[in-house]
SEKOLZA-83567 format. One record per residue (C-alpha): chain; x, y, z; residue number from 1. Coordinates in steps of 0.05 Angstrom, whole numbers, always signed. Layout:
<nodes>
+----+--------+--------+--------+-----+
! ch !     px !     py !     pz !   i !
+----+--------+--------+--------+-----+
!  A !      X !      Y !      Z ! NUM !
...
+----+--------+--------+--------+-----+
</nodes>
This chain:
<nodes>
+----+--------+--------+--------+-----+
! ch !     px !     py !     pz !   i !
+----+--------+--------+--------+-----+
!  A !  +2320 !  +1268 !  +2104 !   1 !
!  A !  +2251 !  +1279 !  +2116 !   2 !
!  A !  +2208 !  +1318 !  +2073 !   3 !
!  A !  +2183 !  +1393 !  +2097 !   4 !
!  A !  +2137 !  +1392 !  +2042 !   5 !
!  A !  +2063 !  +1414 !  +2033 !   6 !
!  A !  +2020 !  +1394 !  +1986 !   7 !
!  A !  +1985 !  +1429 !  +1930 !   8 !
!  A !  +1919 !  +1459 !  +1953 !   9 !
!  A !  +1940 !  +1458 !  +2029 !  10 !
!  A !  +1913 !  +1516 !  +2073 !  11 !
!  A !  +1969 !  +1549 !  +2112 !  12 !
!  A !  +1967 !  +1605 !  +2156 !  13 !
!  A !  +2029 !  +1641 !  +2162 !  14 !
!  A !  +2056 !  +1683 !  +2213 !  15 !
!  A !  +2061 !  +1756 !  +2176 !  16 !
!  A !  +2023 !  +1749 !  +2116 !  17 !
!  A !  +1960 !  +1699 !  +2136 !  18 !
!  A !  +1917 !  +1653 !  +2107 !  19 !
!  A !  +1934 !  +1628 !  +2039 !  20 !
!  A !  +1944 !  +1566 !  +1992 !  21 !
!  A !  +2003 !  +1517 !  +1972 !  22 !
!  A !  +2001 !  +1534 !  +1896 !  23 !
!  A !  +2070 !  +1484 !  +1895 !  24 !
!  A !  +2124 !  +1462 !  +1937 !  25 !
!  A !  +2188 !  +1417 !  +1941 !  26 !
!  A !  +2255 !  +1403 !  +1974 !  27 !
!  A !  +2278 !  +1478 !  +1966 !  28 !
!  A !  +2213 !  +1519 !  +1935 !  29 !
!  A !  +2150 !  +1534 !  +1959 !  30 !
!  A !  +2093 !  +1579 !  +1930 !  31 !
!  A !  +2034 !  +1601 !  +1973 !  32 !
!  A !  +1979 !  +1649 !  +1953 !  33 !
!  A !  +1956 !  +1690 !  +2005 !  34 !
!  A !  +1887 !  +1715 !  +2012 !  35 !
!  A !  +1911 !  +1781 !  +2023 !  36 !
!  A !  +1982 !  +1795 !  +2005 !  37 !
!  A !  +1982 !  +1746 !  +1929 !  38 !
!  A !  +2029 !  +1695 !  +1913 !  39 !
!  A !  +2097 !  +1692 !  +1953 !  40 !
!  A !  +2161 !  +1645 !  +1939 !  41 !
!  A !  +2194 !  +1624 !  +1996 !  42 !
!  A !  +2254 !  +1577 !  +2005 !  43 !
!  A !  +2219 !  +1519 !  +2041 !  44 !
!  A !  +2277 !  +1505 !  +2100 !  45 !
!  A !  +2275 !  +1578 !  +2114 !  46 !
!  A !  +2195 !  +1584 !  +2123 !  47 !
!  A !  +2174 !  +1521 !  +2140 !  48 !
!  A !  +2177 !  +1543 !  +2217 !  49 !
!  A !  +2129 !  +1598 !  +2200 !  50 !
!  A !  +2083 !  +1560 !  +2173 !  51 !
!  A !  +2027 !  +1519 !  +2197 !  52 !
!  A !  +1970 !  +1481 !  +2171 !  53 !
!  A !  +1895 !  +1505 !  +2170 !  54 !
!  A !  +1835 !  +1469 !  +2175 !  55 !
!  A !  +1795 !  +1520 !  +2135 !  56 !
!  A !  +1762 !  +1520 !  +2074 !  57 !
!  A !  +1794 !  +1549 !  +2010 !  58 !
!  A !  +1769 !  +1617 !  +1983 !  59 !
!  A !  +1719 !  +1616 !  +1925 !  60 !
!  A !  +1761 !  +1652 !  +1861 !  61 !
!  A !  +1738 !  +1714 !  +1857 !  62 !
!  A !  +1712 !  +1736 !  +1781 !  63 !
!  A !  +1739 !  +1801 !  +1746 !  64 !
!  A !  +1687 !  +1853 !  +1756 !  65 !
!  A !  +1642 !  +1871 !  +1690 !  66 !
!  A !  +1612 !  +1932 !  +1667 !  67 !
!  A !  +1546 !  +1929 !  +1642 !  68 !
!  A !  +1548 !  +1962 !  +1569 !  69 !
!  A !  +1508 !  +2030 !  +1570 !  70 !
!  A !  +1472 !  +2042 !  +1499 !  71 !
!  A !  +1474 !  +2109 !  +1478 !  72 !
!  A !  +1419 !  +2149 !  +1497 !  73 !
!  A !  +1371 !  +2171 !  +1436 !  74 !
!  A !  +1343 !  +2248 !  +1426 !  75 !
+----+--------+--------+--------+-----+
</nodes>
């Protein structure tokens, strides 16, 4: 049988939910985070055909926003 797989840290684009990353995949699992939509399962015979590979470069994580701490004002 061959293997459907993709590996870890491949860029897909996928036909509904776009541009995203193999986070892990097998025989019958694969898990993709998606730019847009967050991280999917799919089974991997069933999506495979909606899948296809991307030569882009990953996203940069994006960091939690911060708030700056405000000192209370004197009077």
């Amino acid at each position: 049988m061959a293997s459907n797989t993709f590996s870890q840290g491949t860029q897909v684009e996928h036909l509904k939910f776009g541009l995203g990353s193999v986070i892990s995949s097998s025989e019958e699992r694969i898990v993709i985070k998606f730019d847009d939509h967050g991280e999917k399962k799919f089974v991997t015979n069933m999506v495979i055909g909606s899948l296809k590979k991307s030569d882009r470069q990953p996203p940069a994580e994006k960091k939690g926003a911060r708030r700056k701490k405000v000192a209370p004002a004197s009077a």
